[in-house]
C-alpha positions in Angstrom: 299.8 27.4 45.6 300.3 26.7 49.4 302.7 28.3 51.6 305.9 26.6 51.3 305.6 24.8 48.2 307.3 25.6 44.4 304.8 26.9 41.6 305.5 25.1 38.7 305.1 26.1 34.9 304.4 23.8 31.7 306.1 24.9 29.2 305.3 23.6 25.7 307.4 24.1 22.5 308.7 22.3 19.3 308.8 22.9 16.0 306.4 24.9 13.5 303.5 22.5 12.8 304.3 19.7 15.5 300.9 20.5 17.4 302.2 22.2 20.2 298.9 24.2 19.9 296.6 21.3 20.4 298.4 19.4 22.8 298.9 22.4 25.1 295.2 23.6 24.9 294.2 19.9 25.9 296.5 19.9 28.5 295.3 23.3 29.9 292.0 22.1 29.9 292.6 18.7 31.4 294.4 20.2 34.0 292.4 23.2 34.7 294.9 25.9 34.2 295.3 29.1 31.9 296.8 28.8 28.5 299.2 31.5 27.4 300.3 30.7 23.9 302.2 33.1 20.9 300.2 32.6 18.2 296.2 33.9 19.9 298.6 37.0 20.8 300.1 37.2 17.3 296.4 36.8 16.0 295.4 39.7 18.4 297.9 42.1 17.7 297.3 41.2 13.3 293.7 42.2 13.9 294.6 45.5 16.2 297.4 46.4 14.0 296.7 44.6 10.6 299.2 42.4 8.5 301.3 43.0 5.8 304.6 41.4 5.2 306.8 39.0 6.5 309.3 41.5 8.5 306.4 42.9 9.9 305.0 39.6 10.7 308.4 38.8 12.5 308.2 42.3 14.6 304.4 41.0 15.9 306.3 38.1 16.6 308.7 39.0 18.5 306.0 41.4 20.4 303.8 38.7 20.6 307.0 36.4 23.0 307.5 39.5 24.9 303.4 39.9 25.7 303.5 36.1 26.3 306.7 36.0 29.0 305.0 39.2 30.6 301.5 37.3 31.0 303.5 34.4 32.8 305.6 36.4 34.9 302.1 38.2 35.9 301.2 34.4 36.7 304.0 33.5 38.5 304.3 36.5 41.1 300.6 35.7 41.9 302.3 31.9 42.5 299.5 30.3 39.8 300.9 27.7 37.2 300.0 27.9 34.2 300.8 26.6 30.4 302.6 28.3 27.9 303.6 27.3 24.1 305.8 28.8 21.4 308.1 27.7 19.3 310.5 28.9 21.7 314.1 28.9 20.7 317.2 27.4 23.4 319.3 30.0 22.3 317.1 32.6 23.1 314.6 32.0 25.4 316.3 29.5 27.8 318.0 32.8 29.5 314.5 34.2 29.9 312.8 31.6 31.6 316.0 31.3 33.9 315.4 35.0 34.7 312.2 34.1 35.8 313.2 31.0 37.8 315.6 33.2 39.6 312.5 36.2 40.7 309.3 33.6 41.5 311.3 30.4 41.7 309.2 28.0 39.7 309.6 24.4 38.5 309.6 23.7 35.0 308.1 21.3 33.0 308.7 21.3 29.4 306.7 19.0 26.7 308.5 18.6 23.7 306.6 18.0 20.7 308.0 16.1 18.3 307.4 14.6 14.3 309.2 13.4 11.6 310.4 16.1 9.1 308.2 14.9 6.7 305.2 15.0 8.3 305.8 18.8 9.7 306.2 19.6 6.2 303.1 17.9 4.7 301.3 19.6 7.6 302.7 22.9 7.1 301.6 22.3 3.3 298.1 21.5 4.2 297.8 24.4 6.8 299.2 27.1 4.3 296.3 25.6 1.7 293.9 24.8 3.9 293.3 28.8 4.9 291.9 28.4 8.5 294.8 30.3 10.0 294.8 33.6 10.3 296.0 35.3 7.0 298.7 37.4 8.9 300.8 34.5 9.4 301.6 34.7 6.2 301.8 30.6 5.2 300.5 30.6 2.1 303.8 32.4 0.9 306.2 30.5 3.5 305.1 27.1 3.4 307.4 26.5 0.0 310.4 27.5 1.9 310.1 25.7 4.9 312.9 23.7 6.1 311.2 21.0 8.7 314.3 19.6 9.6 316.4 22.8 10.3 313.1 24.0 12.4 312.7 20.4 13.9 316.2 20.6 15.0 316.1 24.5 16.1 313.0 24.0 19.0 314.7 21.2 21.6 314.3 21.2 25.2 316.0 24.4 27.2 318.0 23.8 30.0 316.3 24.8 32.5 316.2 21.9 35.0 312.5 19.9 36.4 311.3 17.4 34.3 311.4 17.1 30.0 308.6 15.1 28.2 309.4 14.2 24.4 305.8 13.8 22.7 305.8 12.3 19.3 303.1 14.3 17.7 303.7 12.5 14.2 300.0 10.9 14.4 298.0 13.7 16.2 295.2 11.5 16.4 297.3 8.7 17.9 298.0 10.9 21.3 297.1 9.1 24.4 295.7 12.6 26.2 294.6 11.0 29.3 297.9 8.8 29.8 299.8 11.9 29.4 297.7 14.1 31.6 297.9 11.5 34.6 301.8 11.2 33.7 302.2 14.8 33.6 299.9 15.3 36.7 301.9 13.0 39.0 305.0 14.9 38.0 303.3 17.9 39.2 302.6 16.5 42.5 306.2 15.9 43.3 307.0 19.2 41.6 304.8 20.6 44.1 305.9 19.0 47.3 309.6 20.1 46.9 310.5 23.5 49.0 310.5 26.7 47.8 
């Protein structure tokens, strides 16, 4: 970033299931920056340390934030943007990107992914039977339990000022990627123009 001007951070979350995965890799790629997201650490850390239940599959989780808020914090005080994605929850995480704010003083730009409850739950359904996740997360024994609407409802925006895009990801396909690349790029732009 030049002298003088705010980094910025894109921040993608939502609920289990909305996409948030594809739509922040494409975004990282479109805009040419790294992509920091919970789940390739969660994967890592299964095949370092194996996989067994699901408390231990919620301790790698909540390793795998922590790994993920130290890699942007190692982005930030180098002043590079960068994206990163989780299912990250208002009640917990909002305070830790403020932290951040407060040390490297970014802007943030958060993409909401959105769907319809009924469509995070057939997905869900066809990921748990599907089997190209990693075993270690465990959804072929969660997927029956899975509330979409109480986890729709759980992964909202954070308050954490800058800009807030809500993305209806009910029909993946549907996604107009380039629109939302030159939407989110011109935000960027004035993101990157205000002082530091």
């Amino acid at each position: 970033m030049a002298s003088g001007k705010r980094n910025y951070l894109i921040i993608v979350t939502g609920a289990p299931a909305a996409g948030k995965t594809t739509v922040g890799r494409r975004l990282a790629d479109g805009l040419r920056l790294p992509f920091i997201y919970k789940d390739g650490i969660k994967e890592l850390l299964f095949d370092k340390l194996g996989w067994e239940d699901r408390e231990w599959s919620k301790r790698l989780g909540a390793a795998a934030i922590d790994v993920l808020f130290h890699m942007v914090e190692t982005q930030l005080r180098a002043s590079q943007p960068c994206v990163a994605e989780a299912n990250f929850y208002p009640e917990f995480d909002t305070s830790r990107f403020l932290v951040l704010n407060r040390a490297y003083r970014f802007s943030p730009l958060q993409v909401v992914c959105t769907s319809d409850a009924t469509v995070l739950t057939e997905r869900y359904r066809a990921r748990a039977a599907g089997g190209n996740r990693h075993p270690g997360h465990l959804d072929q024994m969660l997927w029956q339990e899975f509330d979409a609407e109480a986890r729709k409802d759980a992964h909202c925006a954070m308050a954490l000022g800058g800009p807030v895009v809500h993305l209806d990801t009910s029909n993946l396909a549907s996604v107009d990627y380039t629109a939302l690349g030159h939407a989110i790029a011109s935000e960027l732009e004035r993101l990157a123009e205000e002082p530091t």
